[in-house]
N, C-alpha and C positions, 0 to 999 in steps of 0.2 A: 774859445769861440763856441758860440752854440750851433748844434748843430743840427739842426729839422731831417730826422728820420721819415723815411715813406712809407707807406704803408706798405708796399712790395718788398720794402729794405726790412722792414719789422719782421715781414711773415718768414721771409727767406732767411733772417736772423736764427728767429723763433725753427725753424727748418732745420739750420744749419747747427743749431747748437744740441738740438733733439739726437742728429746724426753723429755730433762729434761726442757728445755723452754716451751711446749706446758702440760707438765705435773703442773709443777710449775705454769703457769697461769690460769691454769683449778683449778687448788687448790685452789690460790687464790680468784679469780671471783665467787667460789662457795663458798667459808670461809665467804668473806665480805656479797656476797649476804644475809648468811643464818645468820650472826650477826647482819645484817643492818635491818632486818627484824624484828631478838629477840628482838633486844634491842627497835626499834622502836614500836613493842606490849606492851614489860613491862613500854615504858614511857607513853603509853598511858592507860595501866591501872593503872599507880602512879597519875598520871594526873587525870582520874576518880575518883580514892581515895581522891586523896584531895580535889576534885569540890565536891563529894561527901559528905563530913569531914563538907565541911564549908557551903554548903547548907541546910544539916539536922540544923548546929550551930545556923543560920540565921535568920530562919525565922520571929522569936517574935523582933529580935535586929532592922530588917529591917523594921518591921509593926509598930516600935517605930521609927523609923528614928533615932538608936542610931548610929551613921558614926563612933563614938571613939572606939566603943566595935567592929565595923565590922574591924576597922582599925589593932586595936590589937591583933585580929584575924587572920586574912591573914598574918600579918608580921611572926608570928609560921611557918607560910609554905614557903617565901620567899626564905629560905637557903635550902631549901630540894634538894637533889643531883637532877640536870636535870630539875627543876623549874625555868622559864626564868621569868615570873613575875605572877602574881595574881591580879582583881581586882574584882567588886560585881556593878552590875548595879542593876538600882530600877526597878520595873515595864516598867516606860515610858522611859529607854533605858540610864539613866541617870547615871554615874559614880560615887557611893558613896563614896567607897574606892576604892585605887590602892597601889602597890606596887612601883610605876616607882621613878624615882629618872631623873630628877626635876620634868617632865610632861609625859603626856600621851602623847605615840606615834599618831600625828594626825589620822593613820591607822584605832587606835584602836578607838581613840574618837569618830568619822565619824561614825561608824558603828557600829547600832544595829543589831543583828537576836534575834528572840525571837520563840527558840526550842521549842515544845510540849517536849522533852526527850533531854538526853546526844549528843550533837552534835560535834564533830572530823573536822575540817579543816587544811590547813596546807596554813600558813602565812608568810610574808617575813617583817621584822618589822627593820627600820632604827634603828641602833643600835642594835640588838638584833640576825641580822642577820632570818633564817627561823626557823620557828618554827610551833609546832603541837597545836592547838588553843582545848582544851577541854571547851565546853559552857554548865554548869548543871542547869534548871530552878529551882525557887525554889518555890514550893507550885505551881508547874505547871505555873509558869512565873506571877504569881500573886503578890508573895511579891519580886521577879525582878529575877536576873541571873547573877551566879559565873563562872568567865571566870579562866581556869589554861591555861599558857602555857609553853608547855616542851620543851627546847633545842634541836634542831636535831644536832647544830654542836659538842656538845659531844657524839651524836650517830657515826659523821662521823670520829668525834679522835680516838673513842674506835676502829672502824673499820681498819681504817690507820696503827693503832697501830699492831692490829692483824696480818694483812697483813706483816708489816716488819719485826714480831718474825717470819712469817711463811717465807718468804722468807731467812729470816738468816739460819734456818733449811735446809731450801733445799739446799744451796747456799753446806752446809758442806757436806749433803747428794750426791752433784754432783761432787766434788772433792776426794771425798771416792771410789764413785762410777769410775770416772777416772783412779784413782790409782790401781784399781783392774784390771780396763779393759784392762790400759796397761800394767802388770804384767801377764794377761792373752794372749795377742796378742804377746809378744813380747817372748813368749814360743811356738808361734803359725809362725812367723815370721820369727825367727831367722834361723830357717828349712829353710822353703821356700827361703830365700836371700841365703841360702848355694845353695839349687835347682837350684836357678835364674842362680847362678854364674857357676854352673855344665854345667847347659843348653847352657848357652854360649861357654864354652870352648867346646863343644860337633860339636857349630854349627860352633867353627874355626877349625874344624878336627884334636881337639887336644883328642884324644880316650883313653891319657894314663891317662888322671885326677881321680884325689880320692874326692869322698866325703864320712865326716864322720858322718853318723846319723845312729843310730842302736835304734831308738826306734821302738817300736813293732805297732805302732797307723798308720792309713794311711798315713801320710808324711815316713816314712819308707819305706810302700810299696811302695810308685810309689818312694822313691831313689833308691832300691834294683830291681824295673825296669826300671828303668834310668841307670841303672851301664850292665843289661843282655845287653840292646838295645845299650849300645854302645860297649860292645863286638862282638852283631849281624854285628853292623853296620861297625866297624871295618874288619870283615871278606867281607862282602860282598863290601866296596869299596876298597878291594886290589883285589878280582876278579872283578870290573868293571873298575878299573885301567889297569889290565892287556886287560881285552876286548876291550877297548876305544884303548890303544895302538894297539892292534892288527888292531880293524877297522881303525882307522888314516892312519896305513902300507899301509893298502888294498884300503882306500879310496883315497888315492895318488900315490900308484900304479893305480889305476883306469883312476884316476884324470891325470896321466902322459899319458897314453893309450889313455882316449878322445882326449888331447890336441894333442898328435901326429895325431892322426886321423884324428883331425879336419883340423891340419892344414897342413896336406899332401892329405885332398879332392878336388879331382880334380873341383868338384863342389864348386859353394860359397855356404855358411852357413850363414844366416839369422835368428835370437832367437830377436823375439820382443814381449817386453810385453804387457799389454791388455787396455794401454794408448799409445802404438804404440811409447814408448820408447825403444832403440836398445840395448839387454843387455850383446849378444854375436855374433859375429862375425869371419872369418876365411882368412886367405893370401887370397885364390883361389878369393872371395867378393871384395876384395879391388883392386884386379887386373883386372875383371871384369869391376867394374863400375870405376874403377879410383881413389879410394879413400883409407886411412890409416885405420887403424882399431883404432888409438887414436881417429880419427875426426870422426868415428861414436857412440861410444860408449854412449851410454847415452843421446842421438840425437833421435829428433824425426826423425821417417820410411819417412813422406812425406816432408822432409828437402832435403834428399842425392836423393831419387831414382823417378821412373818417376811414371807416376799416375798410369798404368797396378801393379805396386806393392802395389801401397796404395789400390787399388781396391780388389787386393786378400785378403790384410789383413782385408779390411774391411768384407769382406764376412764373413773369417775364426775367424774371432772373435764372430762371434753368437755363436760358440761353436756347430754349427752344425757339425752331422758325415762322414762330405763329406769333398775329397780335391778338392782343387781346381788347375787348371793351365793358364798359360798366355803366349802368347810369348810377350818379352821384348826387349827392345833395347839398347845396350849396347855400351862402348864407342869402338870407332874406324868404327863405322858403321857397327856391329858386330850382329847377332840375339840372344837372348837367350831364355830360357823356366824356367820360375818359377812356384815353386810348392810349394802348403801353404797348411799346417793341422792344426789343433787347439793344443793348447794343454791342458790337463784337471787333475785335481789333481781327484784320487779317491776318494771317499766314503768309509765306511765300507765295505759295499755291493759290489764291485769294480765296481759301479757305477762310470761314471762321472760327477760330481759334480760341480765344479769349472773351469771357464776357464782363464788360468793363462797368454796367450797370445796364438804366435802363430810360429810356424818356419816355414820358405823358402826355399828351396834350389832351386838353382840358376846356369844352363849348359849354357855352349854355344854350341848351335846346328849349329852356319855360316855355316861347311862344311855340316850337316845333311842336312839343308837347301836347301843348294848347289845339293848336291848327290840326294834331293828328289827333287828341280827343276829341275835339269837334266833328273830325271828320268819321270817325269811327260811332258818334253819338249817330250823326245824321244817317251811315249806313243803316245801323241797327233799327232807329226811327221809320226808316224808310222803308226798311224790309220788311217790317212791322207791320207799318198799315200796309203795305200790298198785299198783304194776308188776307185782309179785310178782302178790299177788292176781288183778288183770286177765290174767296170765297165763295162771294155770286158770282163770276164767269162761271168757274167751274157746275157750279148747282146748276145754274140755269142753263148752260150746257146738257148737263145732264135731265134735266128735267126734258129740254128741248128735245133729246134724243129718246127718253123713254116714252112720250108723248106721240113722238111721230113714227117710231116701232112699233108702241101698242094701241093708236087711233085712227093715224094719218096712211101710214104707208100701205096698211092691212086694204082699204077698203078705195086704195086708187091703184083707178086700170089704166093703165101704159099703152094709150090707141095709137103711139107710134113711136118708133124708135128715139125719138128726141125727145120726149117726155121720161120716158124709161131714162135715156142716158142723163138727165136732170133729178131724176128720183136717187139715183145711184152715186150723183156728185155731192148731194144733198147729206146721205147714209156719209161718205169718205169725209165730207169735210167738219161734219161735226165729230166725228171719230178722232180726226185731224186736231181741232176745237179742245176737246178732254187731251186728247195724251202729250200735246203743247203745252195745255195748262200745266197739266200733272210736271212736265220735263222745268215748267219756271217755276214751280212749289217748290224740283229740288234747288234751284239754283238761288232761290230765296232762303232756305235753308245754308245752304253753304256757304253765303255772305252773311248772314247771322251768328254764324257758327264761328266763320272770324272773326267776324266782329268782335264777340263776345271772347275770346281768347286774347285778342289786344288790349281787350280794355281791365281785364282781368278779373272782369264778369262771369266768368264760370267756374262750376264747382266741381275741383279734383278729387278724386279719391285718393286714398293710398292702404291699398289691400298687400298683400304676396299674390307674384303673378307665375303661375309655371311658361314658362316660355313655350315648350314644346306644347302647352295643352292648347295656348292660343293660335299657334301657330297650326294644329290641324284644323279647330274651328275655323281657323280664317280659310284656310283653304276647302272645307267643307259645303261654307257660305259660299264661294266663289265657283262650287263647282258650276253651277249651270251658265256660268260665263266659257269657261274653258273647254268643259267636256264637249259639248257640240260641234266644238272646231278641231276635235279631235289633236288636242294638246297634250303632251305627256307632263305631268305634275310630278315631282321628284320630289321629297321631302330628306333633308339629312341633317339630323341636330343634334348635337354631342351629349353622350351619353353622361348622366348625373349633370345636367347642368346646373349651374346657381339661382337660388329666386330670387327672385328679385320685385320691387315692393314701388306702388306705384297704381297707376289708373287703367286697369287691363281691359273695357269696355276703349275706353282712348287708344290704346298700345293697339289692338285689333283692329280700328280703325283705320291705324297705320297701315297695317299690312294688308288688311285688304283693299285698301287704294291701292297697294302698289301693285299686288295680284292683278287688279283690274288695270291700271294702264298697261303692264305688261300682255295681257290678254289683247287689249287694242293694239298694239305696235307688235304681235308675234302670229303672223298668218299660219306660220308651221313650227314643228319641232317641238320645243320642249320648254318649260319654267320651272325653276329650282328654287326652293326656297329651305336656309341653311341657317344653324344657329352658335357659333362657338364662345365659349367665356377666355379673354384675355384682363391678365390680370384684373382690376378693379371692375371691366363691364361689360358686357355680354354684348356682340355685334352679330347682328342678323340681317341677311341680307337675301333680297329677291332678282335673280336673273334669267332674263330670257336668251331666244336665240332670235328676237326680231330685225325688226328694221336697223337700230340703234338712233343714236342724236348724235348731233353735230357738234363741234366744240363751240360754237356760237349760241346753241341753244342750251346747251348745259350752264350755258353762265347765268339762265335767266328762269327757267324752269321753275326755280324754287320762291321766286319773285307772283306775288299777286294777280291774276287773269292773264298772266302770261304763258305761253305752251309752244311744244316740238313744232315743227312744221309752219306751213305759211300759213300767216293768219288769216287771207282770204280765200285761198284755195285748199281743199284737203284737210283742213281742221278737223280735228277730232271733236267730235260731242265733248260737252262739258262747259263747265264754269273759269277754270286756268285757276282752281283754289283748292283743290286737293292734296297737292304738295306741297302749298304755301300752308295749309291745316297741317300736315303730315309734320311739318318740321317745329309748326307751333308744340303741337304733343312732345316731339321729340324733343326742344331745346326743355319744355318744363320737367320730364326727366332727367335733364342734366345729360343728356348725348348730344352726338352730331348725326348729322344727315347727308348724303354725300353720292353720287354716280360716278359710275366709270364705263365710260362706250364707244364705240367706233361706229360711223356709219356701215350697215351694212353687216356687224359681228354681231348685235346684240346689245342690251346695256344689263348694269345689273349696278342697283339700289342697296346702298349700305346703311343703315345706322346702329347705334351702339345707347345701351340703359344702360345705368349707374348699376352696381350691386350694391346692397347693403341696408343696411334696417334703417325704414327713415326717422329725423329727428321723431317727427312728433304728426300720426296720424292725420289727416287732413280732415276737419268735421266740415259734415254735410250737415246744412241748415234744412231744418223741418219742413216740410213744404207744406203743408196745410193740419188746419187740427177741423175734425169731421164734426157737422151737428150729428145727432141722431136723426136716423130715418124716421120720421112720422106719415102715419098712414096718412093714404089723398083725402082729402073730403070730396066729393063728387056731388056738383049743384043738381040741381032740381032738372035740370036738362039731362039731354042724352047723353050727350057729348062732354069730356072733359075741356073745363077752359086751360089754354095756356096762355103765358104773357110773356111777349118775345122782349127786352131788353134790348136795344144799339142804335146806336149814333146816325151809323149808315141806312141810309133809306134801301139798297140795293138788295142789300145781306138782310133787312124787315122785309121784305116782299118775296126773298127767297124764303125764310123760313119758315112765311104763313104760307106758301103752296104749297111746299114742304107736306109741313103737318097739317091744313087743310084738307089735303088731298088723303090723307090717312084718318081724316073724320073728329077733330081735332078745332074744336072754336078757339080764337085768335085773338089778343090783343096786342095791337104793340104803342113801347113808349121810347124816347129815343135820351132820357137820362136817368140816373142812379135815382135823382130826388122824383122825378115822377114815377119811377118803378118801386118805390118806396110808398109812396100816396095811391098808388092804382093799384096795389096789393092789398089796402088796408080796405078802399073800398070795393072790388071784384071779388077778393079771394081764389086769386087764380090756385089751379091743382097743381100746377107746377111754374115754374121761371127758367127762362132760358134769359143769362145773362153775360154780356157784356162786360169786361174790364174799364178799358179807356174810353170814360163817359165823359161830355160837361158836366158843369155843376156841382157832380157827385159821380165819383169813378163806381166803378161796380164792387168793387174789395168791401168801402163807404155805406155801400146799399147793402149788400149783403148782412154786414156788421146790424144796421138798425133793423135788416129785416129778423134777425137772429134773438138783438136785445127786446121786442113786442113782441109778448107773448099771444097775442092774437094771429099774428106771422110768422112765429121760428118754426111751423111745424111743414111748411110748403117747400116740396124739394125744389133746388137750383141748379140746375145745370150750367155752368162755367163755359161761357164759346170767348175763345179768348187766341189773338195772333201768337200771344206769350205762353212759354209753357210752364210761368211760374205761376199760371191759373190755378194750376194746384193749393198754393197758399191762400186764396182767397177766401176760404172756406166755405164755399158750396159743394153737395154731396156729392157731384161728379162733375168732371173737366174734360170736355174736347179742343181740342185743339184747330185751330184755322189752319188751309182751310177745310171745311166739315163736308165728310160723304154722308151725304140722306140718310143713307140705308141703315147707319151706325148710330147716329142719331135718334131715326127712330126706336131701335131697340134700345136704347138707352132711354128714352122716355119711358118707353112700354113697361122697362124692368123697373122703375121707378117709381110709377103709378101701378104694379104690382098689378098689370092687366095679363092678360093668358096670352102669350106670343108664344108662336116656336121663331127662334131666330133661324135666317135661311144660312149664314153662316157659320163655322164651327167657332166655342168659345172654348178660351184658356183660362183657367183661373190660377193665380201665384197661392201655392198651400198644398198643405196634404188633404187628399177625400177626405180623412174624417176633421178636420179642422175645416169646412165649407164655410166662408164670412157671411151668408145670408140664404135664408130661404127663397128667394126668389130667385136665385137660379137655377132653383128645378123646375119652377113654370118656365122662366124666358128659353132654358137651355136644355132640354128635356133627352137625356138619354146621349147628349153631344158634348158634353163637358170632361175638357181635357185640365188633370192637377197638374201642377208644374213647378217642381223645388225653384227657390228664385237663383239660384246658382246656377240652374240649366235656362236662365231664361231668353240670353242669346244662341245657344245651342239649336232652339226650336224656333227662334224664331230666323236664326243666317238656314235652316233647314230649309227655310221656305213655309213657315205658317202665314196661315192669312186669314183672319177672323177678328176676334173681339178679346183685349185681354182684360179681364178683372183684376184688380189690384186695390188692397186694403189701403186705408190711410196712412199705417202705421208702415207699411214694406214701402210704401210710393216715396217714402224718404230717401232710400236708398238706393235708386234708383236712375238714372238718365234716363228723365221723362222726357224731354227736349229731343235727345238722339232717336230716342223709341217713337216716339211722336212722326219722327220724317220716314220711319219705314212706312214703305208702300204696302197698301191692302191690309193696313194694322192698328184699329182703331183700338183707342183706351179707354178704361171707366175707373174712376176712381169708386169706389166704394166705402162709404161713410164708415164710422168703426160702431159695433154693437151696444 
């Protein structure tokens, strides 16, 4: 019968036969040892015995030299159990008798020893195999020496012997022992393989199975908890049966609800994982950019879409807690705006932990686009001609007020107090009149200013900027804001800072708005302004100890005509567009821009520049290429003619009292094409002109008045709302809108008449490089040189006069920004 061995019956086999093998040889090893030992004692003390028997017998037989009697002698002991032979040497080593049969082993013949006592050796003798050699002297080696020796190889039979009764023993011993074992194991086993077979049916969710073991020993116990546990288990997977169906409902409900979602968002849907494999996607995406949602599935992100997307996702995959956004370009010549966040598997902790990739969503903004270039066209448009208008206010303002200072007010008598106090409201409100005007010139400015930065209309530089060196300018420029409120200015900028490369006329803009809002919202204490390099960009920051802002206002500050406080009561002066400027500068650096304040503590203004050399210089387009200056002709009259140029009737009636009043005969014509024809036949000594004409813009007129040579030689003076008047190519450009007084020296130097100007002039150069002789007539003994490196240095100092500027330096320059300082008129200067 066969018989199915168990695996516990195998190992315990495999055990037991390990044990009886190492038992059984240890038995062994140690039986022969301690037999091989006995027996080789007792053959050496039979040995002894009989050397001894035939030494005492000897002596007189020897000292006769009787050889038959020693012969007959030793043959007695020849047969004795374990006597291999017997012989009897004489004194001198000689073999009297032997035992041997035929001869003596050469071994033994060869070799005398001649003992003082009993001597023990062990021999290997041809024939005889080994053996234990006992040598007894006899009469002390005098009458010679009995040699016995004893047989070792029946010492090693007897041992052999021993050895295989003992192994037969064991052999029965281990087969008993087996039978028992597996008689025990298989009462031990037979349980367990019913368990085995239970377990299993348990884990194919078969809960209704019986097992039959009712003995009372541990294999009982755990069957009788094997049988609870699948009762338990039973109950508890028809309530996870029923939960799992319910979540399945829910999660496909769910699951139905995303997908509608997704794929009626109006936005595209972008799910890329964190190898920038595409793993979801939505209609709105594929219509977008052009593509099916089969062909991106599974597709790398920088395969389908343009680098602005691979760019986000690169960022967003640090797993940092910022999003990010891009505008993008889309098919049909279409804009869009992507926006990428990480996304992060929690933690226990609801930490984020893991970053698993990253999603996009993905608008088209074309018409927003549209609607905010529109709307940025019409601010710029708008800001533009106010220029115009603010023109005349301001002039005729001021003409109003110099008139009635130097005509009116001198030569009226105040016969009573209510005349006087009429006279005095009269002086206040036109005072009022000019420095309103002047406060909307800046504020016409400052929406220009963004305008032109949104639209991306302005021209950056990119110099090396020393951070510390702007940062004292800035606060140099700012003293006469802060020192009179007796404000303490702190400066602390880390020592060898990095340079860093960029638009530094822009960058000082920054911080001097911030200098000055902190001025306004700091009655007392102190303002710090601090510069440190963290790895890749340098963050400088300006803090005060004012008022502080609210966490309401902090959300919106950086937001367009929006500002701290209530907007009807308390408002601070200004436009709500300094900040909203402040961070346009800053985002085109490549920084952020950022507050941190308490009401009540203070605030303090952070932003941070890139370091690093940029790609590729940013080129400043030419602003104007200069005629030569041609001397005036001066008609037959006294007076020079001029011919006013513009559209606006307001700004022609301002600039003929103007210069009428300065002695000065007057034409005006109100387009490019009749300023063109009224040149040809007048010959005015000079042209004051106009840009945005009908008909023929003034760039237009200039151009034909340049190509007739009966008219390139008449100067033009540029009055233009724009300050890219520069490029028109007329020999000087003022800017809208225009102060008289600057004006007029700018005519005067022009037509190269003898003025002393009442204000002080700067010219851009070194003294001996002077760009024209005629400002030693206009400027006589008051002309200040001025490297063009220092030329905001003197001018945030507080200059206030007339700056001269060649055609060739005017390139390089923020004419535009120069243009809005106050009390700071410009002359371009033709080149020689």
């Amino acid at each position: 019968m066969k018989m199915r061995m168990s695996k516990i019956f195998q190992k315990t086999l495999l055990l037991n036969f390990i044990l009886f093998g190492v038992i059984s040889t240890s038995m062994s090893l140690v039986s022969a040892l301690t037999l091989h030992n006995h027996m080789v004692d007792e053959y050496v003390s039979k040995g002894k015995a009989i050397a001894s028997s035939i030494a005492s017998s000897s002596v007189e037989i020897l000292l006769n030299r009787d050889a038959s009697t020693i012969q007959s002698m030793i043959d007695q002991f020849k047969d004795s159990d374990g006597a291999a032979y017997v012989y009897v040497q004489d004194s001198n080593g000689d073999i009297v008798s032997h035992t041997f049969v035929p001869e003596v082993p050469e071994i033994l013949s060869k070799t005398s020893i001649h003992p003082n006592s009993i001597s023990i050796r062990e021999l290997k003798v041809a024939g005889r195999g080994e053996v234990i050699d006992i040598t007894k002297p006899i009469l002390a080696g005098m009458a010679g020496y009995v040699h016995v020796g004893m047989d070792k190889s029946i010492i090693n039979k007897y041992v052999w012997a021993a050895i295989a009764k003992l192994q037969v023993v064991m052999f029965f011993i281990f087969w008993g022992s087996v039978f028992i074992l597996y008689m025990m194991v298989k009462r031990i086993s037979e349980p367990l393989n019913q368990l085995t077979e239970y377990a299993k049916k348990l884990s194919a969710h078969d809960f209704t199975a019986e097992i039959e073991i009712t003995s009372k020993d541990e294999i009982g116990l755990l069957a009788g908890t094997m049988k609870n546990m699948a009762e338990e288990l039973t109950t508890l997977i028809s309530g996870l049966e029923r939960a799992v169906g319910n979540a399945t409902s829910e999660l496909q409900d769910t699951l139905t609800y995303m997908e509608v979602i997704m794929d009626n968002l109006a936005d595209g849907l972008l799910v890329v994982d964190i190898n920038g494999k595409i793993s979801v996607t939505n209609p709105a995406l594929g219509e977008l950019f052009g593509v099916t949602e089969n062909e991106l599935r599974g597709k790398d992100i920088r395969t389908f879409f343009p680098e602005e997307m691979t760019a986000l996702f690169e960022l967003v995959k640090g797993c940092e807690h910022e999003v990010y956004s891009s505008e993008i370009e889309l098919t049909g010549r279409k804009t869009g705006k992507a926006v990428a966040t990480p996304i992060h598997k929690m933690d226990e902790g609801d930490t984020p932990n893991i970053c698993l990739g990253a999603v996009i969503l993905v608008r088209d903004i074309t018409y927003e686009k549209e609607v905010d270039n529109l709307k940025t066209d019409f601010i710029s448009t708008v800001s533009h001609e106010l220029r115009t208008p603010m023109t005349s206010i301001l002039g005729f303002a001021k003409i109003i007020k110099k008139k009635l200072e130097k005509s009116v007010f001198p030569v009226c008598n105040a016969p009573d107090k209510k005349t006087e106090r009429a006279i005095n409201q009269v002086k206040d409100n036109i005072g009022i009149i000019v420095s309103e005007g002047q406060r909307l010139t800046e504020l016409i400015n400052d929406v220009l200013d963004i305008a032109k930065m949104e639209s991306g209309k302005i021209d950056w530089k990119n110099v090396p900027i020393d951070i510390s060196e702007v940062i004292e300018t800035s606060v140099q420029t700012t003293t006469p804001l802060w020192k009179p409120q007796d404000l303490q200015m702190v400066v602390d900028v880390e020592e060898n800072i990095p340079t860093i490369h960029g638009d530094r006329d822009r960058v000082m803009q920054v911080l001097v708005n911030l200098i000055s809002n902190a001025v306004k919202f700091t009655a007392s204490g102190s303002i710090t302004c601090t510069a440190r390099s963290h790895a890749d960009e340098i963050m400088v920051s300006v803090s005060d100890t004012g008022s502080g802002i609210s966490p309401e206002d902090q959300k919106k500050i950086f937001q367009r005509f929006k500002q701290a406080g209530d907007t009807l009561t308390g408002k601070p002066k200004g436009t709500g567009l300094g900040l909203p400027i402040c961070k346009q500068i800053v985002d085109h650096h490549k920084g952020r821009i950022w507050v941190d304040s308490k009401l009540g503590e203070g605030s303090s203004f952070h932003f941070t520049l890139a370091i690093g050399v940029p790609d590729e210089e940013t080129q400043i387009p030419a602003h104007i290429t200069k005629a030569p200056l041609r001397e005036g002709h001066l008609g037959s009259m006294d007076s020079p003619l001029i011919m006013v140029a513009d559209d606006d009737p307001a700004l022609n009636e301002f600039l003929s009292q103007v210069l009428e009043e300065e002695g000065y005969r007057i034409i005006t014509v109100t387009n490019g094409q009749e300023a063109v024809e009224t040149a040809k036949k007048r010959m005015p000594q000079l042209i004051t002109m106009d840009l945005k004409m009908p008909v023929m813009d003034g760039a237009q007129a200039i151009t034909a008045l340049r190509q007739d040579p009966s008219t390139r030689h008449i100067p033009v003076i540029v009055i233009s709302a724009l300050a890219e008047g520069q490029q028109a190519g007329g020999d000087a450009a003022l800017i809208k809108p225009i102060d008289e007084k600057r004006l007029v020296e700018t005519i005067h130097g022009l037509l190269q008449e003898d003025l002393i100007m009442s204000d002080p002039c700067m010219v851009l150069g070194k003294e001996n490089e002077t760009p024209t002789e005629n400002l030693l007539v206009i400027c006589p003994g008051k002309i200040n040189y001025c490297p063009p490196a220092d030329l905001w240095t003197r001018v945030s100092s507080g200059f206030k006069g007339t700056i001269f500027i060649t055609a060739e330096l005017s390139t390089s320059l923020d004419l535009d920004r120069l243009s809005q300082t106050p009390d700071v008129q410009i002359v371009i200067l033709p080149e020689n």
